[in-house]
KEFIVO-428800 format. One record per residue (C-alpha): z, y, x. Coordinates in nm, 4 decimals, padded with zeros to 6 digits. Last residue first. Layout:
N
w Z, v Y, u X $
...
! end
This chain:
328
w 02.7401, v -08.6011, u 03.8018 $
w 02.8885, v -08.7048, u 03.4385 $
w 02.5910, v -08.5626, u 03.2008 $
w 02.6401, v -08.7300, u 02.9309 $
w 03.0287, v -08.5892, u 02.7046 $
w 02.9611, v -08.7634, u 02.3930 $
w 02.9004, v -08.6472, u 02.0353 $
w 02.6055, v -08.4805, u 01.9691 $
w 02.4328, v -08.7172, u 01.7134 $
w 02.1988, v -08.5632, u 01.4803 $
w 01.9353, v -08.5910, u 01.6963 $
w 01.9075, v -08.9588, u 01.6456 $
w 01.8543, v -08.9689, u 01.3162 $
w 01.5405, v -08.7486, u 01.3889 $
w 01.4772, v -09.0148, u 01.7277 $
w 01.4295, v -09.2985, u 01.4860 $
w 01.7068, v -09.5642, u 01.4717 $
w 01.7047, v -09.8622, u 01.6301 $
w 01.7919, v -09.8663, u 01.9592 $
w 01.7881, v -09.4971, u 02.1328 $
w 02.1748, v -09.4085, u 02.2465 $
w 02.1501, v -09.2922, u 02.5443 $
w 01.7944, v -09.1736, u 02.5074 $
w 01.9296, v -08.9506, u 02.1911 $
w 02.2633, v -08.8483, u 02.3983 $
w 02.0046, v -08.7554, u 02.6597 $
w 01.8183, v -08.5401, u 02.4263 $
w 02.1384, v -08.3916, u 02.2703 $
w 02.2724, v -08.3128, u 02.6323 $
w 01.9104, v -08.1048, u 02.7426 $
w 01.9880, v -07.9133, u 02.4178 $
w 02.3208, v -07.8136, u 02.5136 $
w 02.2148, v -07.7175, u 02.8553 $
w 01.9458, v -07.4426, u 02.7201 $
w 01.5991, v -07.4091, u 02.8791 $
w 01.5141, v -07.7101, u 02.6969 $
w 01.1921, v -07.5762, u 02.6025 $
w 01.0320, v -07.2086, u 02.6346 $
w 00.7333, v -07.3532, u 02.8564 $
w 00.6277, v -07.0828, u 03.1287 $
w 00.4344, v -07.3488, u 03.2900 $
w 00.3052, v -07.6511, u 03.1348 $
w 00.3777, v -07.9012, u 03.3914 $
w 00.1706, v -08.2253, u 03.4504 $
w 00.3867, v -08.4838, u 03.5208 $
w 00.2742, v -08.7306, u 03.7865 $
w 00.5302, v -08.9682, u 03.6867 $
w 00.7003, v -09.1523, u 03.9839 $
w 00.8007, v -09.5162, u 04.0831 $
w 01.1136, v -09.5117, u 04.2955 $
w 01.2660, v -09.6892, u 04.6466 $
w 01.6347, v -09.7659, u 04.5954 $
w 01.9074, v -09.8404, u 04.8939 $
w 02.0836, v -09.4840, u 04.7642 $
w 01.9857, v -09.3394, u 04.4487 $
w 01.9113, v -08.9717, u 04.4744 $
w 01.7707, v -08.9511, u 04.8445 $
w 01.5021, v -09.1704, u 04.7414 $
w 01.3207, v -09.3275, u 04.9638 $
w 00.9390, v -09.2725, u 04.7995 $
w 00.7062, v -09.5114, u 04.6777 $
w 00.3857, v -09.4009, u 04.4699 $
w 00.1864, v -09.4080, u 04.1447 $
w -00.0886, v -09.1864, u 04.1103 $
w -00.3156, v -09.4283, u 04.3109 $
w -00.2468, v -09.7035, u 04.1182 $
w -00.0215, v -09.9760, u 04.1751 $
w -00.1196, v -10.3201, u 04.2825 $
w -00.0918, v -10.2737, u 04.6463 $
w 00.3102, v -10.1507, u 04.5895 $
w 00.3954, v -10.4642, u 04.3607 $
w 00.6578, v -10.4974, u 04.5838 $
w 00.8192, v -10.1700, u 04.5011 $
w 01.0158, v -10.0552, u 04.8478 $
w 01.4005, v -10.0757, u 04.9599 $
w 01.3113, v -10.4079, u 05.1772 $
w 01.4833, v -10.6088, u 04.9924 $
w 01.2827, v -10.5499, u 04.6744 $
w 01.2414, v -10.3019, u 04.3813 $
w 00.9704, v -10.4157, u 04.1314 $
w 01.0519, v -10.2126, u 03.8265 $
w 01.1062, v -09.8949, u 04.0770 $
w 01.4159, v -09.6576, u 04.0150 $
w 01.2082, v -09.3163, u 03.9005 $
w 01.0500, v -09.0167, u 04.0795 $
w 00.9177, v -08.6923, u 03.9353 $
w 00.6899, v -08.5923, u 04.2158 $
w 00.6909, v -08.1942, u 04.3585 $
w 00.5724, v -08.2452, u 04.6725 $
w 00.9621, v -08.1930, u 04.8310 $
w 01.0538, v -08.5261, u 04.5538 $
w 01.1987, v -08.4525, u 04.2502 $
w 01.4645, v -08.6652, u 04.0924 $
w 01.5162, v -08.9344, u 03.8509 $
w 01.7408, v -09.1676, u 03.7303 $
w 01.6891, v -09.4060, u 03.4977 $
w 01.9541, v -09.6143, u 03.2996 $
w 01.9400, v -09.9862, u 03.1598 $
w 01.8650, v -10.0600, u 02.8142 $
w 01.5593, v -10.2959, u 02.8847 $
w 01.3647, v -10.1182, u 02.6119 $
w 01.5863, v -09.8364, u 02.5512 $
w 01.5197, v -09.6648, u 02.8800 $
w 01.7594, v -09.4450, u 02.9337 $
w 01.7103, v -09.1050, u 03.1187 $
w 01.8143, v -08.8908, u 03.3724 $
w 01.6441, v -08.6034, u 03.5030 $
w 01.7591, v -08.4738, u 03.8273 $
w 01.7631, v -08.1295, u 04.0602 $
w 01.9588, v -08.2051, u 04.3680 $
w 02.2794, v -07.9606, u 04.4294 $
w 02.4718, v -08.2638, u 04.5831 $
w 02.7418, v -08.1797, u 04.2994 $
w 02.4042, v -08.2358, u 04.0518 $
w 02.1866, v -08.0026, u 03.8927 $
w 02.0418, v -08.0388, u 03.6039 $
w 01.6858, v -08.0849, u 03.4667 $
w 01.4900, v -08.0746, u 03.1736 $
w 01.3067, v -07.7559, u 03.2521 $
w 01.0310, v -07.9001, u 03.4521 $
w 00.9211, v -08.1334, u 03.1720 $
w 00.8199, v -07.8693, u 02.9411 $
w 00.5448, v -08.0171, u 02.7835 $
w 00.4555, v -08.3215, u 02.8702 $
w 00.0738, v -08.4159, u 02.9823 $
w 00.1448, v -08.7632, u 03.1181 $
w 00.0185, v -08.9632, u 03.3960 $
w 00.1086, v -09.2998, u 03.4197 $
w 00.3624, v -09.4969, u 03.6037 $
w 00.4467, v -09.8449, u 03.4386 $
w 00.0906, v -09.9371, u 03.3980 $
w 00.0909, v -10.0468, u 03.0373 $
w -00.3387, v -10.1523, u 03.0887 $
w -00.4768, v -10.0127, u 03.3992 $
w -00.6709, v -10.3412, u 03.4389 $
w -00.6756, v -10.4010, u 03.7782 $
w -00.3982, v -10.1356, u 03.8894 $
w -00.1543, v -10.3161, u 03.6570 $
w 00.1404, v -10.1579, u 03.6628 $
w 00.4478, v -10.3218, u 03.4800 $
w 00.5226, v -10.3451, u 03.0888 $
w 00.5373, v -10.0310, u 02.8594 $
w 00.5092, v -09.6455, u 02.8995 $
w 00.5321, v -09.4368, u 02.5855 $
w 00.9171, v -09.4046, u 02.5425 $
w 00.8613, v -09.0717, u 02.7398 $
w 00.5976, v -08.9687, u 02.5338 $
w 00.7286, v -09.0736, u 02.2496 $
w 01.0748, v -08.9096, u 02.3541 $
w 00.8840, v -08.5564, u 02.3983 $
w 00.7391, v -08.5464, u 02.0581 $
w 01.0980, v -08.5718, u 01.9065 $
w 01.2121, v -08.2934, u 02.1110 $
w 00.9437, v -08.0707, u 01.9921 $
w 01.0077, v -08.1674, u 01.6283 $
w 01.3831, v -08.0721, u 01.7142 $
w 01.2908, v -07.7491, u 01.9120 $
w 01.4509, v -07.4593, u 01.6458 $
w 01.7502, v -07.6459, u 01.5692 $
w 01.8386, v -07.6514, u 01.9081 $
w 01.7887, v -07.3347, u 01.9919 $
w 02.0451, v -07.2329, u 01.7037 $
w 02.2676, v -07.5228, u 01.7858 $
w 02.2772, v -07.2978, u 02.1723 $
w 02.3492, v -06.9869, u 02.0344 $
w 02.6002, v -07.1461, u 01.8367 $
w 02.7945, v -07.3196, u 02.1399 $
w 02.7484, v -06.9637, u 02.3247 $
w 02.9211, v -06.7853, u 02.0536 $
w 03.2274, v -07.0710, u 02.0094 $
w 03.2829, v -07.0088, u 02.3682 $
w 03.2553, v -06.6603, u 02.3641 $
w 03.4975, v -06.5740, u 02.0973 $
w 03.5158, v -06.1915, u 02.1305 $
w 03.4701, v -06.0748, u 01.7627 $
w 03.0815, v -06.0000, u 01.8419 $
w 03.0282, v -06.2917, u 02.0214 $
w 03.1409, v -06.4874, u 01.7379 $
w 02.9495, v -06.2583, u 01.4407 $
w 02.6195, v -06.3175, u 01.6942 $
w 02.6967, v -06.7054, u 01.7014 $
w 02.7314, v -06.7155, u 01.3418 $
w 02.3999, v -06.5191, u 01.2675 $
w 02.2396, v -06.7997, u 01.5045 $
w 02.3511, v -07.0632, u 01.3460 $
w 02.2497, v -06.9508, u 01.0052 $
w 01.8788, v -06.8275, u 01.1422 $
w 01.8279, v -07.1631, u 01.2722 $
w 01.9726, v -07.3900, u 00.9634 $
w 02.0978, v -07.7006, u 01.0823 $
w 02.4254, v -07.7356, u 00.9575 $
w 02.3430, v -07.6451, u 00.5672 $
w 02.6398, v -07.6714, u 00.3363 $
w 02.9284, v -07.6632, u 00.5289 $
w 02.7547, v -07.3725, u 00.7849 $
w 02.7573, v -07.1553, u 00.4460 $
w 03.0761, v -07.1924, u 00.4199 $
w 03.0816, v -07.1016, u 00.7654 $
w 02.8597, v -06.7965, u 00.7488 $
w 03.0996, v -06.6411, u 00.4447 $
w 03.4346, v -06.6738, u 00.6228 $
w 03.2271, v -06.4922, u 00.9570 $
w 03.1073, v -06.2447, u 00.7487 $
w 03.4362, v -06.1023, u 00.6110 $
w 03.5876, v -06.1703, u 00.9503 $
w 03.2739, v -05.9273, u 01.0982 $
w 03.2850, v -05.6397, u 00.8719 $
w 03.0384, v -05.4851, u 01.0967 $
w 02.7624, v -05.3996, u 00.7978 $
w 02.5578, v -05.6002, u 00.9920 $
w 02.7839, v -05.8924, u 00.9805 $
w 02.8605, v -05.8658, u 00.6762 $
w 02.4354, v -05.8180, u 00.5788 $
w 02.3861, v -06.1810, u 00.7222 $
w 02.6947, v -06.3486, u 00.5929 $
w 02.5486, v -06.2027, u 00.2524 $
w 02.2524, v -06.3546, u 00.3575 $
w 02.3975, v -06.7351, u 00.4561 $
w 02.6116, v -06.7048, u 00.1121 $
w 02.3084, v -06.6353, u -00.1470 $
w 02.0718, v -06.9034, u 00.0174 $
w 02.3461, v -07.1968, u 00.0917 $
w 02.4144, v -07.1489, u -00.3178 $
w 02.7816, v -07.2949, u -00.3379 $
w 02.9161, v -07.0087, u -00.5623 $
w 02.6212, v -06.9724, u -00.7880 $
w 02.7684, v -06.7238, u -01.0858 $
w 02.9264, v -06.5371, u -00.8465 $
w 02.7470, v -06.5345, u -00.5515 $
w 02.4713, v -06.3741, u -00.7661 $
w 02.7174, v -06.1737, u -00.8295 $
w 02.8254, v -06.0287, u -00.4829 $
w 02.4268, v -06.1044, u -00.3230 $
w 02.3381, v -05.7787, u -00.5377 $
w 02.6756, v -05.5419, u -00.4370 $
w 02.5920, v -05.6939, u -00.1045 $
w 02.1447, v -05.5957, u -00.1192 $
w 02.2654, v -05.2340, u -00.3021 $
w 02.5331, v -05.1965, u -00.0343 $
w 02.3302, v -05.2494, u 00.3003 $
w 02.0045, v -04.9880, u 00.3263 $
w 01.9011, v -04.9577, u 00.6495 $
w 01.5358, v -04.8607, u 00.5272 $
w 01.4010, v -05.2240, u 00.5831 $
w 01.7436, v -05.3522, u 00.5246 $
w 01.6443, v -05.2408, u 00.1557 $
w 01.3148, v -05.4856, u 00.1367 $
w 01.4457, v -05.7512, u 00.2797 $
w 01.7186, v -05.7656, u 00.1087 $
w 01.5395, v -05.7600, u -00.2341 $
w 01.3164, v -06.0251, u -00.0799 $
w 01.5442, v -06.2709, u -00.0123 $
w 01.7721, v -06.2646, u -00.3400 $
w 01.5036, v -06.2705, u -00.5700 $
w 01.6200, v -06.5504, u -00.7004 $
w 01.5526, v -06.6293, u -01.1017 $
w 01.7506, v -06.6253, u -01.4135 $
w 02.0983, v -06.6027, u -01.2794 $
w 02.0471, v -06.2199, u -01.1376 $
w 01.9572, v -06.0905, u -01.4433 $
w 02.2458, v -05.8711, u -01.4351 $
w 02.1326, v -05.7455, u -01.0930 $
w 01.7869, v -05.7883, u -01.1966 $
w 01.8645, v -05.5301, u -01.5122 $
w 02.0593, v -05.2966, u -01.2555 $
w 01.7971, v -05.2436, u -00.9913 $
w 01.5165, v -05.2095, u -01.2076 $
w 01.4216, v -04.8577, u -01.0893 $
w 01.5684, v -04.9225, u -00.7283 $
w 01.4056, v -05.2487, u -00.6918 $
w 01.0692, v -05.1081, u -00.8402 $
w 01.0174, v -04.8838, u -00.6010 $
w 01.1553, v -05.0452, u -00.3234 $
w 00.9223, v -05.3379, u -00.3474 $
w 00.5992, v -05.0426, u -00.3258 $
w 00.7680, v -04.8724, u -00.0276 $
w 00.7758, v -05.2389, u 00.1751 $
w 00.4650, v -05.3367, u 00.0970 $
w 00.5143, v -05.5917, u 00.3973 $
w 00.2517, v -05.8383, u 00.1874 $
w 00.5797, v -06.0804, u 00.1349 $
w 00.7700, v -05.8060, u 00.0088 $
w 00.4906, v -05.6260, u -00.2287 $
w 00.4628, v -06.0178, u -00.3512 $
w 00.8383, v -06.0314, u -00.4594 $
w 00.8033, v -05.7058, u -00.5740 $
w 00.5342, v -05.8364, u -00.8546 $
w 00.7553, v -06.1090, u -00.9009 $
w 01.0373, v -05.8919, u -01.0252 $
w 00.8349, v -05.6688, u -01.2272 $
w 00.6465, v -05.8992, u -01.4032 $
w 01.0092, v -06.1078, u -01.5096 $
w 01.1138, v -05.7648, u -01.6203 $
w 00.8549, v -05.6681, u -01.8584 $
w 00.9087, v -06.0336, u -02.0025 $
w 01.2739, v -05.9538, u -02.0472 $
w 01.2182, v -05.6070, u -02.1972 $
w 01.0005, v -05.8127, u -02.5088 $
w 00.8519, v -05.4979, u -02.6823 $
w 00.5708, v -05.6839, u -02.7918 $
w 00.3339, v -05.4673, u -02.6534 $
w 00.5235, v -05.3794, u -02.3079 $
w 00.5974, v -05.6960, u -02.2742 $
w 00.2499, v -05.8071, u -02.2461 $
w 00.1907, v -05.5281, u -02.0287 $
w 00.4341, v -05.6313, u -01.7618 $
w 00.3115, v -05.9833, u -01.8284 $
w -00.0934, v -05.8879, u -01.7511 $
w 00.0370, v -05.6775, u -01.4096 $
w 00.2557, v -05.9864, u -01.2807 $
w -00.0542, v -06.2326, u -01.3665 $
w -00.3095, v -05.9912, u -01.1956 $
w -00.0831, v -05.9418, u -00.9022 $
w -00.0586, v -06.3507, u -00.8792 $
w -00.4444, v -06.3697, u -00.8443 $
w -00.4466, v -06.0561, u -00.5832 $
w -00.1521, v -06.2332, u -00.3800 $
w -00.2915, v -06.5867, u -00.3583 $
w -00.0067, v -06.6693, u -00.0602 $
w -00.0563, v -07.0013, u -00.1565 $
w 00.3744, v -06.8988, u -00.1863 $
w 00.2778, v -06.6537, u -00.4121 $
w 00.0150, v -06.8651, u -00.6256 $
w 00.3369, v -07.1231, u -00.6451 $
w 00.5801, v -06.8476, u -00.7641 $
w 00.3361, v -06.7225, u -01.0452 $
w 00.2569, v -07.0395, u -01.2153 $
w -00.0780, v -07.2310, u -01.1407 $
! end
């Protein structure tokens, strides 16, 4: 197994052994380069162990050579580590500055020299750098949220709170995914014999109570679309606590005739929401203290997904963020 791959196995003992045997082969045969490649692996694995005082040691004595060595192999990520460590911010730039050089569109080498900019405070210097980097890679959490930290800094609010809010994003995507099978999960009508598709079950979902807003009437609602009739929900809560939904089976008399059928966790309720409409509801079960969709920006790219849900699977889907949803 080469060196890099037992470090990331995180086989640190096995890969200090291999760093320790090429140091020493280069050593007999004179060969500085082999020496060298030891030595730079060996304080990539003092990084990732937290070694921090170890790293430095051999990043200051070989400081130079890796510099000029700098297009044979990245160590980019854990020489910065190591000096911010100890506050350190010219030897990681001078560092990042010709690596940058010699690999001008490398997302790695311009997102953490945006990163030590902006902690250096030269903040237009770091903001240039972050959004070439942002060209290259538009999803990456720490990016995003290094830009929105070099925006608030310089003033810019708006453009701060819009990458705050990419950077939660980014961070929940799997999460949303998970949450629009489970949505997506109910099928047909409810069938209290057989319990098979009913169309109100009960579903563990994670988070649920945050994905809300607030209407003009100051009533909490979810809204949804329901891609397999494409026609929206709406949804509100109910004094008990009920998620409630526009009922399959509404009739004249503003209540679900299929009301005997249903089972006991599905109910009617007048809505106050939608007016002349009875609704189904959920019985939710709310994890509490959940850190989801807390932000309003990722609340509109799941209801752009449910908007727009046909086809395509709900990763492709979070990649568009391009309407205006929530119209109250």
């Amino acid at each position: 197994m080469s060196l890099i791959k037992l470090i990331d196995a995180k086989k640190y003992d096995e890969a200090i052994t291999q760093c320790k045997k090429l140091i020493q082969d280069g050593i007999n045969t004179g060969d500085e380069s082999t020496s060298l490649t030891g030595y730079v692996y060996l304080a990539i694995v003092y990084t990732r162990q937290n070694k921090f005082k170890k790293s430095r040691n051999i990043f200051d004595e070989y400081y130079l050579e890796i510099t000029d060595e700098c297009t044979s192999f990245w160590v980019g990520t854990e020489l910065v580590n190591t000096y911010l460590t100890y506050g350190e911010l010219k030897a990681p730039l001078n560092y990042l500055n010709e690596y940058i050089k010699h690999n001008p569109d490398d997302f790695k080498g311009l997102y953490l020299k945006g990163h030590v900019l902006y902690l250096r405070k030269e903040y237009d210097k770091a903001l240039e750098v972050l959004q070439k980097a942002f060209q290259i890679n538009k999803t990456n959490k720490g990016l995003l949220y290094n830009l929105a930290m070099v925006y608030q800094e310089i003033g810019n609010e708006e453009q701060a709170f819009r990458y705050f809010e990419l950077a939660y994003e980014a961070g929940n995507n799997k999460a949303i995914e998970e949450i629009i099978k489970l949505l997506f999960n109910r099928k047909g009508f409810c069938d209290y014999e057989n319990c098979e598709n009913p169309c109100c079950t009960k579903v563990k979902l994670k988070g649920i109570n945050a994905l809300t807003i607030t209407n003009k009437q100051g009533f909490k609602a979810l809204v949804i679309n329901n891609p397999q009739n494409n026609c929206w929900i709406k949804s509100g809560k109910t004094k008990k606590g009920h998620w409630v939904f526009e009922c399959k089976n509404f009739g004249e008399n503003n209540f679900c005739n299929d009301y005997e059928n249903r089972p006991e966790t599905c109910r009617d309720y007048p809505s106050s929401l939608i007016v002349k409409r009875a609704c189904c509801s959920y019985n939710f079960e709310v994890k509490e203290n959940s850190i989801l969709f807390k932000s309003k920006a990722t609340l509109t790219i799941v209801l752009d997904i449910l908007e727009n849900y046909k086809y395509q699977s709900a990763k492709e889907q979070l990649l568009l963020q391009n309407k205006v949803l929530l119209k109250s």
